[in-house]
C-alpha positions as CSV (number, residue, x, y, z in Angstrom):
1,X,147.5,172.2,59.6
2,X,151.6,170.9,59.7
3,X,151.3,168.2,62.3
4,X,154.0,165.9,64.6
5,X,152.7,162.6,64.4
6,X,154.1,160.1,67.3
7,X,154.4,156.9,67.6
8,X,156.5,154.3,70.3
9,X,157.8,150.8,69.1
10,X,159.0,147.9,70.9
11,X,160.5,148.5,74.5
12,X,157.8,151.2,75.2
13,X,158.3,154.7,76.2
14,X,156.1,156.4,78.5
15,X,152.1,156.8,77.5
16,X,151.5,159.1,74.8
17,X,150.5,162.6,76.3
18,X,147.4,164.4,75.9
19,X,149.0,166.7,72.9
20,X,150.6,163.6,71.4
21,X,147.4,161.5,71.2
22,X,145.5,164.3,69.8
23,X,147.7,164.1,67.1
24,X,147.1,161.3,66.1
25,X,143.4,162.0,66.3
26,X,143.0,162.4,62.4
27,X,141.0,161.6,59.8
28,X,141.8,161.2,55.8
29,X,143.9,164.3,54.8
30,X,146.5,165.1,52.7
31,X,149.4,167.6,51.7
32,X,152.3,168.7,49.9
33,X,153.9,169.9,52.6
34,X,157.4,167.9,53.1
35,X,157.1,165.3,55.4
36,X,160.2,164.5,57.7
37,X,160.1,160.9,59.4
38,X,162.5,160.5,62.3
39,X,163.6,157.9,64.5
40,X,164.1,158.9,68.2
41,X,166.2,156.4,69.9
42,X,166.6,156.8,73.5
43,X,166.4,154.7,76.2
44,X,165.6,157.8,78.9
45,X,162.6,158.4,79.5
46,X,162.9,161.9,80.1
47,X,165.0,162.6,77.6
48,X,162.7,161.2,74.9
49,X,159.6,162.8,76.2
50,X,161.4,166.1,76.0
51,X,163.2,165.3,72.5
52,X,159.3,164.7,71.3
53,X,158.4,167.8,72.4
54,X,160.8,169.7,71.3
55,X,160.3,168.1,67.8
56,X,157.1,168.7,67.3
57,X,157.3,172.3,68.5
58,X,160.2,173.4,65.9
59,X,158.1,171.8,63.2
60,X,154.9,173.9,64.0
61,X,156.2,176.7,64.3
62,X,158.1,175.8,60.8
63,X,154.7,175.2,59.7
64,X,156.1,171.6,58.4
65,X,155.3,168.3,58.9
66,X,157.1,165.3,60.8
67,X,156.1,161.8,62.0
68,X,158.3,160.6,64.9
69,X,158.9,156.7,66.0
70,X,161.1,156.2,69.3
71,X,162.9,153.5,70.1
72,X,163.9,152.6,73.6
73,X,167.2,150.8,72.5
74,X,169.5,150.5,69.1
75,X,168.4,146.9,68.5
76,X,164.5,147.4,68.1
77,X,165.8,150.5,65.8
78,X,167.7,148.5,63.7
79,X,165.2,145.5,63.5
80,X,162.8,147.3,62.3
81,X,164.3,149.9,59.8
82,X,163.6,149.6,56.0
83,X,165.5,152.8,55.2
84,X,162.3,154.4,55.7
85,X,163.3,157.3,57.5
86,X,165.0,161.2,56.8
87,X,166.3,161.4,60.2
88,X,167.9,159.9,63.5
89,X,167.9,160.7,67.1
90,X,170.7,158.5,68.4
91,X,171.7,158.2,72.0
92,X,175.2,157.0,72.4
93,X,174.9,155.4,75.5
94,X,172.4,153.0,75.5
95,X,171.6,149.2,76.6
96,X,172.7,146.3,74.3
97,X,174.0,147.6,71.0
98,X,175.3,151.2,71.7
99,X,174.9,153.9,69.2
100,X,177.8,154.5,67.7
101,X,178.0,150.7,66.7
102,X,174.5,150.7,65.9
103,X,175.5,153.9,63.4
104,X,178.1,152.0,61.7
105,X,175.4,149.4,61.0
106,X,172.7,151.7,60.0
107,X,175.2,152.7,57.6
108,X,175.3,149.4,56.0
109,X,171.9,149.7,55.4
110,X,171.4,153.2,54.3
111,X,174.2,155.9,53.1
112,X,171.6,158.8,52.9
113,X,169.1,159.1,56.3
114,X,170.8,162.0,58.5
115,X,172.2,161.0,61.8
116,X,172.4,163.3,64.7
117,X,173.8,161.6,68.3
118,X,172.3,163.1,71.3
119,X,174.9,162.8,74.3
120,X,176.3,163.8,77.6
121,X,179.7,164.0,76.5
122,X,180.6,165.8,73.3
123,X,184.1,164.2,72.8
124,X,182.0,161.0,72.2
125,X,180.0,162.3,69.7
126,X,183.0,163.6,67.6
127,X,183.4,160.0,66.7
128,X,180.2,160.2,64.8
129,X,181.7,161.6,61.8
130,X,183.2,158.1,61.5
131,X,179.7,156.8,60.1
132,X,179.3,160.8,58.4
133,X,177.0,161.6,61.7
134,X,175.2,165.1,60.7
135,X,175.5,166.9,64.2
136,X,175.3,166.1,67.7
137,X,173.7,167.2,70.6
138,X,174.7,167.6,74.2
139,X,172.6,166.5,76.6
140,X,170.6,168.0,78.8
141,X,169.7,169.3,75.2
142,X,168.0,172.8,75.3
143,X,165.7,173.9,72.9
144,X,167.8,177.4,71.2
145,X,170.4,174.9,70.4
146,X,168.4,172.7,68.8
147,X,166.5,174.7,67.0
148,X,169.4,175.9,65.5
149,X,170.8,172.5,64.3
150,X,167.1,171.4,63.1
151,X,167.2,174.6,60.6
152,X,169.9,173.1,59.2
153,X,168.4,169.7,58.6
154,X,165.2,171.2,57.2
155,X,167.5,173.1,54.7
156,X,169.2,170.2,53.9
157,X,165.8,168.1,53.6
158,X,164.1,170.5,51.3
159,X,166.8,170.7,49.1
160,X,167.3,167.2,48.1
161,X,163.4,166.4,48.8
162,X,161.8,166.3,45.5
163,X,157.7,167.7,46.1
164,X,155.8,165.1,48.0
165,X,152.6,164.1,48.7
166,X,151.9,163.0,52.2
167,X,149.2,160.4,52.3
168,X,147.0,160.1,55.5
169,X,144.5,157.7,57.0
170,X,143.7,156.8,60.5
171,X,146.3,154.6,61.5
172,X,149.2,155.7,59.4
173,X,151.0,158.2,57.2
174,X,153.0,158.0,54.8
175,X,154.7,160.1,51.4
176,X,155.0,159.9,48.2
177,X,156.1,161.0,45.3
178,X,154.3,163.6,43.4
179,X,156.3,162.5,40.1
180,X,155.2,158.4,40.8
181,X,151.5,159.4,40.2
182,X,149.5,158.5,37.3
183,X,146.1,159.8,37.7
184,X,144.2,160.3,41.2
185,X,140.7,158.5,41.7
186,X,137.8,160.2,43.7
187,X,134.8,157.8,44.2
188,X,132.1,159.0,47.3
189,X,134.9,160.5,49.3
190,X,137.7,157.1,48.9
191,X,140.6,158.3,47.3
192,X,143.0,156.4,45.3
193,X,146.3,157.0,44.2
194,X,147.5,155.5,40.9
195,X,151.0,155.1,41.6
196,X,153.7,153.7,39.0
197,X,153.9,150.5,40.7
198,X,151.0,150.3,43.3
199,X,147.3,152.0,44.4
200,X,146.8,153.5,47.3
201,X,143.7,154.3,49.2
202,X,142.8,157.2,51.6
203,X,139.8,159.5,52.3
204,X,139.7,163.2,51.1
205,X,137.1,165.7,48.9
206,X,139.3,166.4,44.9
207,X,138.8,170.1,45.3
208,X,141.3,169.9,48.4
209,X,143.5,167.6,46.6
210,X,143.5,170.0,43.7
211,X,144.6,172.6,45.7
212,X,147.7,170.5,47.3
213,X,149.0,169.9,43.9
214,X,148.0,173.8,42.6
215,X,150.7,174.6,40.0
216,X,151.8,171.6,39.2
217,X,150.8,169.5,35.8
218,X,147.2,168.1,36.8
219,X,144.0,168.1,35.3
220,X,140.9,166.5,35.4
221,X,139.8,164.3,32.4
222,X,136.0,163.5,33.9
223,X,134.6,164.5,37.6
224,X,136.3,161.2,39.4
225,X,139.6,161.1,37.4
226,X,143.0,163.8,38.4
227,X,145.6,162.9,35.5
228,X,149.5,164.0,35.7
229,X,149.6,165.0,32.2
230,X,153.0,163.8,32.0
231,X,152.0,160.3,31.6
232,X,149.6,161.2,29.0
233,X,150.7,159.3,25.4
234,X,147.0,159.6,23.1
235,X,144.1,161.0,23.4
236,X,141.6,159.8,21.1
237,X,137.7,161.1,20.9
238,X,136.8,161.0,24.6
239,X,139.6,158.6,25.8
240,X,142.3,159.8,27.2
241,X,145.5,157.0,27.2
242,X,148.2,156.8,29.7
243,X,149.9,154.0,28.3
244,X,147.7,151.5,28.3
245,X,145.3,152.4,30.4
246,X,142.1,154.3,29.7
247,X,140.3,156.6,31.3
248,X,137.0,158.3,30.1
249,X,137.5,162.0,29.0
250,X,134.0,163.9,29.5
251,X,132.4,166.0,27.2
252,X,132.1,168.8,29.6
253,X,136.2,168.4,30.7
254,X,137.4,167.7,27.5
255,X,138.1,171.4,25.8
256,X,139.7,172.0,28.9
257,X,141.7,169.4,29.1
258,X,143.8,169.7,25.9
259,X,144.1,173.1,26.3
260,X,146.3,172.2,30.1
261,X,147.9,169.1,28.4
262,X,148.8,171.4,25.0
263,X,150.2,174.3,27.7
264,X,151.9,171.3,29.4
265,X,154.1,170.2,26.3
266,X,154.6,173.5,25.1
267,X,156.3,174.3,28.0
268,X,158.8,171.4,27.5
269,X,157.0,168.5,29.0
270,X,157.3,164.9,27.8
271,X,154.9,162.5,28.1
272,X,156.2,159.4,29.9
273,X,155.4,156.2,27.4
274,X,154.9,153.4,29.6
């Protein structure tokens, strides 16, 4: 089910509520449904419990998925951002290094992640569009309003999002790339991800991963092996080749196989030599 995962870094925010720590009460699952990260960075308390709120109730009832960070000043933000996230809360007025000059930084950084500034005074905000802010909000911020403002930024996300795969385990989530898989591993319920330049590991069942990537060029070679056929280059007797690495092509999957991988380059798809 499309979840709002929370979490508070450095200068701590209030304790999690109930709702909040539920969700974050997950196991290993997974889904291609987009995942938005967002930094929240706001140093009042009431304010930021209300923002979190409000975030996770526009995206369930937008059925999508979000993970939230929140920051209680612009300097914990910045210290720990590796342009790892599609969107940012940013309070203007806030202790140390206030937002606006904390935007101009974050722009150094990263050209791309959506900013929106949350303030009491609108003229403020206007400045924004000096670091290309997205929007602004006026504080108290009610929920009409920004529902209206977060439509637009899941528009905008799911038309430059390429599909997705968000990958779960207990203590963190993350996305990635459907196009950056090679071939997905299912051993006794541990999950790995062959990824162009890494593996990653998570729990899950490969009839509920084949259904998250339904429609899209998978198939399975053997009973523990998912393959993107793009990155197929030889198949030869019962070994299928992705570049140079092999992967056992079973008797029983074989026929239909090359039947998904023939429909798959028919249909204009190029194997990726590696």
């Amino acid at each position: 089910m499309p979840s709002c995962f929370l979490s508070v870094r450095r200068g701590r925010l209030p304790r999690l509520t109930p709702f909040e720590i539920e969700k974050h009460a997950y196991g290993g699952y997974n889904s291609c449904n987009l995942m938005v990260t967002i930094a929240l960075v706001e140093d009042d308390q009431d304010t930021s419990s209300r923002m979190r709120q409000m975030i996770c109730q526009f995206f369930g009832e937008n059925k999508e998925e979000c993970q939230v960070s929140s920051f209680s000043s612009a300097d914990s933000f910045l210290a720990s951002f590796h342009k790892n996230y599609d969107l940012v809360f940013m309070d203007i007025d806030l202790p140390g290094t206030d937002g606006l000059t904390a935007s101009r930084k974050l722009r150094e950084i990263d050209k791309d992640v959506m900013v929106i500034f949350v303030t009491f005074l609108a003229q403020l905000a206007i400045k924004g569009y000096e670091v290309n802010a997205f929007d602004f909000i006026v504080k108290p911020v009610a929920y009409p309003d920004f529902r209206m403002k977060m439509t637009r930024v899941l528009a905008q996300l799911n038309a430059v999002h390429e599909r997705s795969l968000v990958i779960r385990n207990k203590d963190s989530v993350r996305r990635i790339l459907v196009s950056d898989i090679r071939y997905i591993e299912v051993r006794n319920h541990t999950v790995t991800y062959h990824l162009l330049d890494q593996d990653i590991r998570s729990y899950g069942v490969l009839y509920k991963i084949q259904d998250d990537l339904k429609g899209l060029p998978f198939s399975l070679c053997n009973q523990c092996y998912l393959v993107n056929l793009r990155y197929v280059t030889a198949i030869e007797d019962f070994t299928v080749y992705l570049g140079k690495t092999p992967l056992q092509l079973s008797h029983l999957k074989k026929k239909t196989f090359v039947r998904d991988l023939n429909c798959f380059l028919s249909a204009g798809g190029n194997p990726c030599i590696s």
